[in-house]
C-alpha positions as CSV (number, residue, x, y, z in Angstrom):
1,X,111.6,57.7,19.1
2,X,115.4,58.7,19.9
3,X,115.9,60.3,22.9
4,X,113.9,63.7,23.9
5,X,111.6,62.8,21.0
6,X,108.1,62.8,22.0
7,X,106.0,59.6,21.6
8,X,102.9,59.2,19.4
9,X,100.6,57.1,20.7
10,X,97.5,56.7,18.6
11,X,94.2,56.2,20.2
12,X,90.7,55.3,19.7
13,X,88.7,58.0,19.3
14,X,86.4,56.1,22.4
15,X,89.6,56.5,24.5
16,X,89.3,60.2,23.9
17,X,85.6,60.6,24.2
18,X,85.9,58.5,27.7
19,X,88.8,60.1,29.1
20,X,87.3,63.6,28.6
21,X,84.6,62.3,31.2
22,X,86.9,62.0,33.9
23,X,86.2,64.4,36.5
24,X,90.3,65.3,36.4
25,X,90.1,66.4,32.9
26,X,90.1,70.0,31.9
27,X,90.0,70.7,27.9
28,X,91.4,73.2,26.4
29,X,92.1,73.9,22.4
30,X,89.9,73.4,19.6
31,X,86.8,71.3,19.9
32,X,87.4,68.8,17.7
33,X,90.8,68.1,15.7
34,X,94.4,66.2,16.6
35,X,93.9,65.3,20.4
36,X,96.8,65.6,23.3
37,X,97.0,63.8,26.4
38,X,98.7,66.0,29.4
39,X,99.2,64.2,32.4
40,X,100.3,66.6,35.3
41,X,101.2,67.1,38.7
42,X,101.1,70.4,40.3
43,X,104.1,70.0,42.1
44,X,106.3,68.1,39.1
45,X,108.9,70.0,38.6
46,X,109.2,68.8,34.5
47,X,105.7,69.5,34.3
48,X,105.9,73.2,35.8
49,X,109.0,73.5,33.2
50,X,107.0,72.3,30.3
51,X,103.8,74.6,31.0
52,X,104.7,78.0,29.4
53,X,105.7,75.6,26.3
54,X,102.3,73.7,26.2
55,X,100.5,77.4,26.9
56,X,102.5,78.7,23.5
57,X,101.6,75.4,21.8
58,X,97.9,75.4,22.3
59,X,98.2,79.1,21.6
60,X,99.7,78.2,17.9
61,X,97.9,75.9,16.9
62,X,94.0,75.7,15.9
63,X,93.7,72.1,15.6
64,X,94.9,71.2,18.5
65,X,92.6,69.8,21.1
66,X,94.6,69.2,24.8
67,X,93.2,67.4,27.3
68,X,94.9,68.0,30.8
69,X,94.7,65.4,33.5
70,X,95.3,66.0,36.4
71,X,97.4,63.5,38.0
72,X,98.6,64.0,41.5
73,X,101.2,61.2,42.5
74,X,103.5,63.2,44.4
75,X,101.6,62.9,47.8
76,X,99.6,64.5,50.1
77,X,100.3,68.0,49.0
78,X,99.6,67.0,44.9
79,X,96.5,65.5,46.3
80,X,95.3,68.4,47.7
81,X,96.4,70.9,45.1
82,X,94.4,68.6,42.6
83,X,91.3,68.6,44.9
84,X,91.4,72.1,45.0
85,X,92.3,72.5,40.7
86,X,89.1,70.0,40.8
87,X,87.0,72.7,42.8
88,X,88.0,76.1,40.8
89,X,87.3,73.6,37.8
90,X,83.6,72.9,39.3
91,X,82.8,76.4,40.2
92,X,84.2,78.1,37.7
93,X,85.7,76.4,35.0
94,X,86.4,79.8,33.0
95,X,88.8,80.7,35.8
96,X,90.8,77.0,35.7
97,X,93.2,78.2,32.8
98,X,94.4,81.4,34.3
99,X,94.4,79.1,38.0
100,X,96.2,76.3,36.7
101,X,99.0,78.6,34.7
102,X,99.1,80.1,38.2
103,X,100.1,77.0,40.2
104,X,102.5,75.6,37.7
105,X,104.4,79.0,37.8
106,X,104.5,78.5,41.8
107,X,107.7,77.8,43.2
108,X,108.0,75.4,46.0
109,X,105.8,72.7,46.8
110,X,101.8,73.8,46.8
């Protein structure tokens, strides 16, 4: 892809299945249909740019399936905002969208 294309990759639909078993992944989208990969950090400052965008994609598009993964690699404080994502996610997983549009809208570290 030239540059500030966005890279296909194409995965076996096994990938998919296992990676939506990971404890870290919150789906979102249609049930079935064309499958996205978002790998986040709460306190990534691209990925806190690119959130209204993804909220307005998922919104557009029927076929698209999204699964977010939460990956916190920006120490301690990601770590504990992902353990506390993880939690809302647990207990109320109805709440998680509205939660994790929340902390990506957050300025500052959380």
């Amino acid at each position: 892809p030239g540059k500030g294309e966005a890279r296909r990759l194409d995965i076996p639909e096994a990938g998919v299945r296992e990676g939506a078993r990971l404890p870290q992944t919150f789906r979102r989208g249609a049930r079935n249909g064309v499958t996205m990969v978002e790998f986040f950090d709460y306190n990534c400052p691209w990925c806190r740019r690119s959130a209204p965008e993804l909220e307005a994609l998922i919104a557009s598009d029927s076929r698209l399936r999204v699964m977010m993964a939460n990956y916190a690699i920006l120490g301690e404080d990601s770590v504990a905002a992902a353990k506390v994502s993880l939690a809302v996610m647990a207990d109320a997983a109805e709440a998680w969208p509205a939660f994790h549009r929340d902390l990506m809208a957050s300025r500052g570290i959380v």
